[in-house]
N, C-alpha and C positions, 0 to 999 in steps of 0.2 A: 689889181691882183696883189695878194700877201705875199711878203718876201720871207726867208727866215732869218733874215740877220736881225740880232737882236733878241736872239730866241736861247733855247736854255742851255745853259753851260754843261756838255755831257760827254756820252760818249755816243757812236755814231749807231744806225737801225733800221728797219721797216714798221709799215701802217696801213689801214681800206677802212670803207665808209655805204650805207646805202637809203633807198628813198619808200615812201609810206604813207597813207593819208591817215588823220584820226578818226578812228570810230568813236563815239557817244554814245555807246551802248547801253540796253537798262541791264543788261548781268553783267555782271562782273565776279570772281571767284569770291569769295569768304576768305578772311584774316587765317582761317585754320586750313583753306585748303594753298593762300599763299606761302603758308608756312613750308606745308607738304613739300608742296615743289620747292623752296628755296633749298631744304634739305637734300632733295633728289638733286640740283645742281651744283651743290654744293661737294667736295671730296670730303672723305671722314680725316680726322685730325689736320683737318684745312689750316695751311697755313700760306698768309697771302703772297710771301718770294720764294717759297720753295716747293709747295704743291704742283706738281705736273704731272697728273694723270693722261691729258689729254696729248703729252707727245712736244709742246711749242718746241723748238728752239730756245734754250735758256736765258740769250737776251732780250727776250718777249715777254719771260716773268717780272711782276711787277718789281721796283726798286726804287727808294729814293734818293735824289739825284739834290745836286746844288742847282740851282736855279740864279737868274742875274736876278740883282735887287729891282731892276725896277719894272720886274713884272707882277700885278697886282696881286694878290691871295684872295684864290676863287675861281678865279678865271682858267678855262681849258687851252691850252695849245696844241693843234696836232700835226703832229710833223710827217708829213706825206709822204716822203723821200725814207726815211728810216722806220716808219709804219709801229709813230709810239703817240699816245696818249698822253701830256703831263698836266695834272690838276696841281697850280700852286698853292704853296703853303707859305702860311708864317713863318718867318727867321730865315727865308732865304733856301727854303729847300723844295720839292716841288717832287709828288709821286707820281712813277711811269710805267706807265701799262704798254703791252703790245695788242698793235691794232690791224685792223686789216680795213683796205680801202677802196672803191667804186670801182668800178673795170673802167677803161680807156677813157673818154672823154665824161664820162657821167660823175668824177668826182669833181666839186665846183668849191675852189678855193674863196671865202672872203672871210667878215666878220660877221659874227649870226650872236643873238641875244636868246639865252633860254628861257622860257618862258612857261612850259608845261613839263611835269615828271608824271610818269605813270610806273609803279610798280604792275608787274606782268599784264600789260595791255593786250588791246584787240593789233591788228594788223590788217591791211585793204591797200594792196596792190595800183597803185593808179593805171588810171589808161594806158599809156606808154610802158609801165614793166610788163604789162601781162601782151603786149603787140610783141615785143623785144622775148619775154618769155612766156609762153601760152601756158604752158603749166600750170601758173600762176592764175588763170581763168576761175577755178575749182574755188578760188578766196574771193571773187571781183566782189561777191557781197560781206565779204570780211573774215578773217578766221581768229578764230576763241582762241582768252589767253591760254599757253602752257608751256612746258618745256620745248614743244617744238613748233611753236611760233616763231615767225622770223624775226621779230621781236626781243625774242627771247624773256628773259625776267625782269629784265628794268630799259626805259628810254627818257633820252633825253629829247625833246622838240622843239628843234631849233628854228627861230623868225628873224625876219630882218624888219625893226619894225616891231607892226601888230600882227604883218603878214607870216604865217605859217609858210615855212618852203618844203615844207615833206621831208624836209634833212633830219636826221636823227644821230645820236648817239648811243647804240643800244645793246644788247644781250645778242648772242648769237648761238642755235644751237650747235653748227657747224661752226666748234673750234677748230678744226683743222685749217680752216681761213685764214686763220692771223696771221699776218706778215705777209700777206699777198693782195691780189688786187680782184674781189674777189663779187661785192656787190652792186648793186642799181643804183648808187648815190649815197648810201649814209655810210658812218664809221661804227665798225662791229668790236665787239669786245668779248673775251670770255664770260659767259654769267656769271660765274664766283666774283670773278676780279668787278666787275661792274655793279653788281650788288654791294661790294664794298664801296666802291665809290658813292654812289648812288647817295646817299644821306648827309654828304660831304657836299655835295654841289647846290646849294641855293639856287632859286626863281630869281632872275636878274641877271646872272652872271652871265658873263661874254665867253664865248668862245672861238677861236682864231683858227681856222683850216689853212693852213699854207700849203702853198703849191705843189705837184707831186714834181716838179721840176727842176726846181732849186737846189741848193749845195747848201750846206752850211758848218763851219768848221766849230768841231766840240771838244769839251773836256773832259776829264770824270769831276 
């Protein structure tokens, strides 16, 4: 299990996360109807630390932060205790989102390699969400991307390996989640904020889930 010592020099937070199978679907929206919706998700005069329409807690908007040097540029860190997102960067600094993370035992700390992005993907519930929530029945053969996919507008899909673990990284239409403990397994994000990241994160890159257990002492 991931500890966070060693992790980024900040200040302290919350984070959540939840789980998904991939559809391979033959529709997918059109470049003009992904436009649409990024617009609809999007605030008007968006600005990515100071827009909050949707209400966060202001330490939840994005920021960036100093980072220790010897964590790579690319790579994700998510800190499960203070429920933040940090994608490092060159020179030592490393941008933080607020996240929201798995309910009780269903978030699964380790190292996960990304391997597939989908702008506004499909979404199919596995066996176990829709047993855990029946609701969720009405998607078991999958549901279209859109705003209100659980989904949301952009994911990351995270393997350990070749193997797919259903973990993601994604868009959430229920921002009022962030900073709580809120889904099935993967790590949700605001759609604005994740949109931005989204084009930032290269195929290949590691990403590191640490524990929702652990301590770890920050700085600004």
């Amino acid at each position: 299990m991931l500890t966070r010592r060693h992790f980024i020099a900040t200040s302290a937070a919350l984070f959540s996360a939840q789980i998904s199978n991939p559809v391979f679907a033959s529709t997918w929206p059109t470049t003009s109807q992904k436009a649409a919706w990024d617009a609809q998700v999007t605030p008007a005069n968006f600005d990515l630390e100071t827009s909050n329409p949707w209400g966060l807690q202001p330490r939840f908007l994005p920021r960036r932060v100093e980072s220790r040097p010897s964590l790579t540029p690319g790579d994700i860190h998510v800190d499960a205790v203070a429920r933040y997102l940090y994608h490092i960067e060159e020179g030592g600094t490393a941008m933080r989102y607020g996240v929201a993370i798995a309910r009780g035992n269903l978030y699964e700390p380790g190292t996960y390699t990304i391997r597939r992005k989908v702008e506004w993907p499909h979404w199919t519930p596995t066996k176990s969400m829709i047993e855990r929530n029946p609701e969720y029945a009405e998607f078991e053969n999958g549901q279209e991307p859109g705003p209100s996919n659980a989904l949301g507008s952009r994911a990351l899909y995270l393997f350990v390996g070749q193997r797919d673990t259903y973990l993601r990284i994604h868009g959430t239409p229920q921002a009022g989640s962030i900073g709580g403990r809120a889904s099935s397994g993967c790590v949700r994000m605001v759609m604005a904020h994740i949109n931005e990241l989204y084009p930032r994160v290269a195929i290949g890159s590691s990403a590191f889930l640490y524990s929702a257990e652990d301590s770890v002492t920050a700085r600004s």
